[in-house]
MDAnalysis code that builds the backbone (N, CA, C; Angstrom):
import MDAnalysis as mda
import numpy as np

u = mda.Universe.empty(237, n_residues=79, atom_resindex=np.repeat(np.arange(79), 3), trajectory=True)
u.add_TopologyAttr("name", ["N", "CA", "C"] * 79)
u.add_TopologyAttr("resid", np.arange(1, 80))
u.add_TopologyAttr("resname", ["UNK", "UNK", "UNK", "UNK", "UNK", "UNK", "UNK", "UNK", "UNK", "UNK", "UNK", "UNK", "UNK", "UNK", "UNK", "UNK", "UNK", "UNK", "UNK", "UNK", "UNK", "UNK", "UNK", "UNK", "UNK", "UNK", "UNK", "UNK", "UNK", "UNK", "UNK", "UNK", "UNK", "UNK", "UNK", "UNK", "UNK", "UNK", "UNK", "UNK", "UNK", "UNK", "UNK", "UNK", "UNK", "UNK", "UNK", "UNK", "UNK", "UNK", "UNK", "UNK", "UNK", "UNK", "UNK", "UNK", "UNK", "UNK", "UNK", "UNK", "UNK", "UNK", "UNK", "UNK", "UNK", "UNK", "UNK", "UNK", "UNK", "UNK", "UNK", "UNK", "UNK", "UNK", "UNK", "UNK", "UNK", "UNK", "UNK"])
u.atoms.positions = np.array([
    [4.500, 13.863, 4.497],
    [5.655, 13.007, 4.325],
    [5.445, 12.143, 3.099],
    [6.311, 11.633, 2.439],
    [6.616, 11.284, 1.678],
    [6.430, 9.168, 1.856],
    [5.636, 8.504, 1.229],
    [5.577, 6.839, 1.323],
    [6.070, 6.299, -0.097],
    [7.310, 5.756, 0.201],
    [7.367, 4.881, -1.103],
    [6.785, 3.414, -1.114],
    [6.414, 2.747, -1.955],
    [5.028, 1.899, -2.053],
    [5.632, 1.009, -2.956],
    [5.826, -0.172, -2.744],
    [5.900, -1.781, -3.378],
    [4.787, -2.182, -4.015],
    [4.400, -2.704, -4.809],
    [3.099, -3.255, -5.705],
    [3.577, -4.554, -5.893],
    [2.958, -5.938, -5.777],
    [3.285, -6.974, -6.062],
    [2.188, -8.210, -6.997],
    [2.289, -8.550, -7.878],
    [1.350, -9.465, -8.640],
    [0.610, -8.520, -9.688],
    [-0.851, -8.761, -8.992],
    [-1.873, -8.598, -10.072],
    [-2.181, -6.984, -9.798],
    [-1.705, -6.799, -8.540],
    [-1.368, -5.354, -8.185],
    [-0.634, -4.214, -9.050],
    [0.738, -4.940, -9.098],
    [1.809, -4.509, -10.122],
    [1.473, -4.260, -11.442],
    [0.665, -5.309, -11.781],
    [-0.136, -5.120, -13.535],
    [-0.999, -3.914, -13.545],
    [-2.319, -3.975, -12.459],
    [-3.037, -2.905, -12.964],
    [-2.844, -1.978, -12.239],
    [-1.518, -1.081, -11.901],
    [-1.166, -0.104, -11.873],
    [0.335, 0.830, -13.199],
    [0.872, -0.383, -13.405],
    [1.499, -0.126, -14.601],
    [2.830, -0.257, -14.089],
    [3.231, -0.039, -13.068],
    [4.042, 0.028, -11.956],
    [4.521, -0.946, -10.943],
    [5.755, -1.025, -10.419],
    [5.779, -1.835, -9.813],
    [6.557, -1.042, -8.142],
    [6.820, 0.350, -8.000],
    [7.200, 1.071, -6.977],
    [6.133, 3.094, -7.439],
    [5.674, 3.287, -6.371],
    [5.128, 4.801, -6.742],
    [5.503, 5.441, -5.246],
    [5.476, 6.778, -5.007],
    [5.750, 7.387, -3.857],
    [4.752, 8.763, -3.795],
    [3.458, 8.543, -2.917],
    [2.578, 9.269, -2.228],
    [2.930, 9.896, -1.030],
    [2.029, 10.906, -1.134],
    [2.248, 12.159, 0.263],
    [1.597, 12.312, 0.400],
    [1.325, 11.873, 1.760],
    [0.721, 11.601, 3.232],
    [1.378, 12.693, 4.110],
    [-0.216, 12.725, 5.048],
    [0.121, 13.161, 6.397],
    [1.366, 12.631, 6.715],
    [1.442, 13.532, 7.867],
    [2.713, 13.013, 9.272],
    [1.796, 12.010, 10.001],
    [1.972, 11.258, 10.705],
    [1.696, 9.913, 11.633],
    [0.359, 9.765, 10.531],
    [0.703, 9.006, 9.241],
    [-1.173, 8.682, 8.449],
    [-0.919, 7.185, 8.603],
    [-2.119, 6.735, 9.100],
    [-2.598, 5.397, 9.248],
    [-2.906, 4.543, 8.150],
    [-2.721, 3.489, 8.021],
    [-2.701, 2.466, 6.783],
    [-4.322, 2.569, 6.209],
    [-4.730, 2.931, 7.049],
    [-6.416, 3.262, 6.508],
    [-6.400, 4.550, 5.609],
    [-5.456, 5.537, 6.092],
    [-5.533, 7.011, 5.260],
    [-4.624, 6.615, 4.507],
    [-4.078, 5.776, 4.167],
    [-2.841, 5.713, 3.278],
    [-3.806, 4.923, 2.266],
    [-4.470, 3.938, 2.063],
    [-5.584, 3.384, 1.330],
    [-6.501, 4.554, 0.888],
    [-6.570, 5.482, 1.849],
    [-8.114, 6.330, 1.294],
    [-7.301, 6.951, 0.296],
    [-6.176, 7.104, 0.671],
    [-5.437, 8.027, -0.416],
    [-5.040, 7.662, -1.769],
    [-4.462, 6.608, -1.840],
    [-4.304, 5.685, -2.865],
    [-5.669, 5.126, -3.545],
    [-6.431, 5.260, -3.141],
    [-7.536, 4.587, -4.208],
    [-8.251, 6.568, -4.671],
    [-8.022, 7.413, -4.136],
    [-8.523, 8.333, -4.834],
    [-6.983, 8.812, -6.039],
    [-5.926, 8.650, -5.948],
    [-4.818, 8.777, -6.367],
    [-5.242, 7.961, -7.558],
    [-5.151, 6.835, -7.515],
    [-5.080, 5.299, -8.620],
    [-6.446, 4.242, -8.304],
    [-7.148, 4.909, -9.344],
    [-8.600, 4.350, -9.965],
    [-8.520, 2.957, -9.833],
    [-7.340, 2.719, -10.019],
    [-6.979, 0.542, -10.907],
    [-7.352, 0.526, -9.896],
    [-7.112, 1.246, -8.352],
    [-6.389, -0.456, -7.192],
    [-8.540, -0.389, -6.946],
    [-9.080, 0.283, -7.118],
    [-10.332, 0.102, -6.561],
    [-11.280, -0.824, -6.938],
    [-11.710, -1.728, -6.404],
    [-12.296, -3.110, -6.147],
    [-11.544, -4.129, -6.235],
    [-10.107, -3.969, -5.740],
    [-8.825, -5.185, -5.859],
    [-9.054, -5.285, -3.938],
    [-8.383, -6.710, -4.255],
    [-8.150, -6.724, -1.965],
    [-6.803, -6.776, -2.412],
    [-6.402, -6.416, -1.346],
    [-5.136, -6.238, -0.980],
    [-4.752, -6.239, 0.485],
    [-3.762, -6.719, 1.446],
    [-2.905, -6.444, 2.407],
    [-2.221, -5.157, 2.249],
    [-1.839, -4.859, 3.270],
    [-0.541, -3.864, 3.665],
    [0.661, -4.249, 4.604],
    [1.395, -4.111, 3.791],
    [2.793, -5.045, 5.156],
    [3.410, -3.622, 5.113],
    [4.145, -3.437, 6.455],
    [4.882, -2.450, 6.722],
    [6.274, -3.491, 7.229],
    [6.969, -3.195, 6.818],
    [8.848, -3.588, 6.991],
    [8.748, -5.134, 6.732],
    [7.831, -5.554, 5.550],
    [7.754, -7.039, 5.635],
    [6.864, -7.494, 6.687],
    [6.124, -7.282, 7.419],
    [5.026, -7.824, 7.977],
    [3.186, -7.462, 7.624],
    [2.364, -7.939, 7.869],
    [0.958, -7.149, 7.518],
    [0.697, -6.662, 8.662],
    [0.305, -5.594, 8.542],
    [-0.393, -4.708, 9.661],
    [-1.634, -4.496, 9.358],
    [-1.915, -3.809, 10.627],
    [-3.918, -3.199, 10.423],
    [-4.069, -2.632, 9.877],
    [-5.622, -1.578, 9.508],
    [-5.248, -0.772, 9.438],
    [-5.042, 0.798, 9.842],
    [-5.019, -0.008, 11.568],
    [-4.776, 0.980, 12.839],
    [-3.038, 1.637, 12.809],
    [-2.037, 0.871, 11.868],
    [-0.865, 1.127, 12.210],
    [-0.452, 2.424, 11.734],
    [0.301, 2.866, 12.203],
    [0.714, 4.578, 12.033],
    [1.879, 4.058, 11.201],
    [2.163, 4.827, 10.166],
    [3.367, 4.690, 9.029],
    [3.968, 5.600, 9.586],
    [5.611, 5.545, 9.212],
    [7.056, 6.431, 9.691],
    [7.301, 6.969, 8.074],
    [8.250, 7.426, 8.126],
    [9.048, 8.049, 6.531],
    [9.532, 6.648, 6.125],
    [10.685, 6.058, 7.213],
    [11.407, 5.192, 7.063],
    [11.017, 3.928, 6.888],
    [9.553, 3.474, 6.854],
    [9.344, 2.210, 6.636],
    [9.250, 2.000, 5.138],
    [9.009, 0.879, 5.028],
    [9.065, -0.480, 3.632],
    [7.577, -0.658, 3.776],
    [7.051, -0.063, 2.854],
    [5.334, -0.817, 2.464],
    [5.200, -1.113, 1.477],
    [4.484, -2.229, 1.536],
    [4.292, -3.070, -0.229],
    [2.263, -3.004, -0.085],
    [2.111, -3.180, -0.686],
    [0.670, -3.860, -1.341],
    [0.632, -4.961, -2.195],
    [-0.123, -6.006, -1.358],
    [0.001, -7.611, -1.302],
    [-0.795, -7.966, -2.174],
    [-1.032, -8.496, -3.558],
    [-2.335, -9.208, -3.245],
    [-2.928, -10.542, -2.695],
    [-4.346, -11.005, -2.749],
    [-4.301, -12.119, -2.125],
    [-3.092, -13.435, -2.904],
    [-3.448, -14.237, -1.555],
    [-2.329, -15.447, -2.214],
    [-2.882, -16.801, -1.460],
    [-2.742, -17.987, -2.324],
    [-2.453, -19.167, -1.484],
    [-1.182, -19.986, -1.099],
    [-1.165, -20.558, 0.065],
    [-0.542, -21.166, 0.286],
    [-0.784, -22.698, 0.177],
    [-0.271, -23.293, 0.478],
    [-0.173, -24.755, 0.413],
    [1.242, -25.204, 0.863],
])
């Protein structure tokens, strides 16, 4: 299946990009969706990052759909 992918910040810079779309397994977990993406795109490797699925962060136990919204976060402060 097909993941279209949000990049946000310092993320967005060192990928060149600010949306890309990887293929994944059927039911791939936010962990295989990372293993995949860092052998895909060299940049994101030694960056942290979150994973939000539909606007929230998830684990990275959560099973991805076709239909969801995933971004890659990087860190942030609040105040």
């Amino acid at each position: 299946m097909d993941i279209a992918i949000k990049y946000f910040g310092q993320l967005a810079e060192a990928m060149g990009k600010e949306v890309s779309t990887v293929t994944v397994v059927d039911h791939c977990s936010v962990q295989e969706l990372k293993s995949t993406l860092l052998s895909i795109y060299p940049a994101l490797e030694g960056k942290e990052f979150k994973v939000a699925v539909n606007k929230a962060i998830v684990t990275d136990k959560a099973i991805l759909l076709p239909t969801d919204e995933v971004a890659l976060l990087p860190p942030f402060a609040g105040g």
